[in-house]
C-alpha positions as CSV (number, residue, x, y, z in Angstrom):
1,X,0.0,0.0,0.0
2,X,1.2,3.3,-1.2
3,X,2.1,5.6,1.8
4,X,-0.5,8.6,0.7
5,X,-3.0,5.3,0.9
6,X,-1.8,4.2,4.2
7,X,-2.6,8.0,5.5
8,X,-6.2,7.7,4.0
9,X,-7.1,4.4,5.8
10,X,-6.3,5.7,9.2
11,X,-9.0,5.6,11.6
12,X,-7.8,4.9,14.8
13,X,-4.1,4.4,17.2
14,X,-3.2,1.0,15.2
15,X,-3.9,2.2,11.7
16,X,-1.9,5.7,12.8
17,X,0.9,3.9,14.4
18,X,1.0,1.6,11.1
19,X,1.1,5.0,9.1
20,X,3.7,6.7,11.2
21,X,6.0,3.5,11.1
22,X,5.7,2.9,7.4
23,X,6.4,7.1,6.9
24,X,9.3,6.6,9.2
25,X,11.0,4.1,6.9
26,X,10.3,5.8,3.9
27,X,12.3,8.3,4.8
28,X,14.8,6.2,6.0
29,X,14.9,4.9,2.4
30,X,15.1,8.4,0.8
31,X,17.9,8.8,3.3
32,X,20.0,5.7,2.0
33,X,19.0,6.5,-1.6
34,X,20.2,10.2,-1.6
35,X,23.3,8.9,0.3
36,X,24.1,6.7,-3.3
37,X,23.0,9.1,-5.4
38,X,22.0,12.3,-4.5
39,X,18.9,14.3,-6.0
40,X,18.9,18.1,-7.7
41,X,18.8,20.4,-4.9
42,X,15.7,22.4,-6.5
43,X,13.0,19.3,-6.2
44,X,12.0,16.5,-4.0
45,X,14.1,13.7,-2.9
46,X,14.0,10.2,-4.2
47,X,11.0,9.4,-2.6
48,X,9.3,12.8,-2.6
49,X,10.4,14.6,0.3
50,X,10.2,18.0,-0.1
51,X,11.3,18.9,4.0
52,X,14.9,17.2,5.1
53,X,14.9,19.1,8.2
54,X,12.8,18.8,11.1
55,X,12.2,22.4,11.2
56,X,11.0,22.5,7.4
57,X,9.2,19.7,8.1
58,X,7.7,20.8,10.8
59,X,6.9,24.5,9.3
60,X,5.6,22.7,6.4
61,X,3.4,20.6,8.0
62,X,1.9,23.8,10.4
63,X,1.4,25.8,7.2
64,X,-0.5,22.8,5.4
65,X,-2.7,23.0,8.8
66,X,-3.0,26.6,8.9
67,X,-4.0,27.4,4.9
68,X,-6.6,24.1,5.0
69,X,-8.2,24.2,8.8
70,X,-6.5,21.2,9.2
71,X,-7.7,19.6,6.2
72,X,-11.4,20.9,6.4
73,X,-11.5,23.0,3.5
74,X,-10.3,19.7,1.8
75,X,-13.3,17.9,3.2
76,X,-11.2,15.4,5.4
77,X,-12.8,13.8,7.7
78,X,-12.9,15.2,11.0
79,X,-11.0,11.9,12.7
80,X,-8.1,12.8,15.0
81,X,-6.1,9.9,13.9
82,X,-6.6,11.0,10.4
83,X,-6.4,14.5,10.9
84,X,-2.8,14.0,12.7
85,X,-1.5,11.1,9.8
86,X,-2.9,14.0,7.2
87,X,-0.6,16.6,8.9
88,X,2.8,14.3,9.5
89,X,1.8,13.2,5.6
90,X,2.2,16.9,4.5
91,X,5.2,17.5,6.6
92,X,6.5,15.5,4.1
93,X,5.0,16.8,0.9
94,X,3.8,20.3,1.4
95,X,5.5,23.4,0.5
């Protein structure tokens, strides 16, 4: 299951632990990858990171929260568990 998948089927603590686990290790492969062969600085990584620090990642992931209502103008559904998977997801993409 794709990770942006893994994200939407999150509906309670095992489903967001399962998410958080499998986000943890794809970074940990972008990591290794970029370590081999390293990607242009001007895009994402090899597996899409846009945020290598935790501050950008974390500053990414509070303005994805602040410019959607934490995913409500998207029409998210209003699950905690999702809602939090849905922010750490962004951390990742979201510029």
């Amino acid at each position: 299951m794709e990770l942006h998948e893994l994200a939407d089927a999150v509906a309670d603590e095992l489903s967001f632990l399962r998410f958080v686990k499998a986000l943890t290790a794809d970074r940990q492969d972008q990591v290794e990858k970029e370590r081999v062969s390293r990607s242009p600085s001007y895009g994402p990584g090899a597996n899409g990171w846009e945020n290598d620090t935790i501050e950008d990642f974390l500053e990414a992931a509070t303005a994805w929260a602040e410019d959607t209502g934490f995913g409500q103008s998207q029409g998210l559904p209003n699950n905690p568990w999702r809602r939090f998977a849905d922010f750490l997801y962004c951390g990742k993409i979201y510029e």
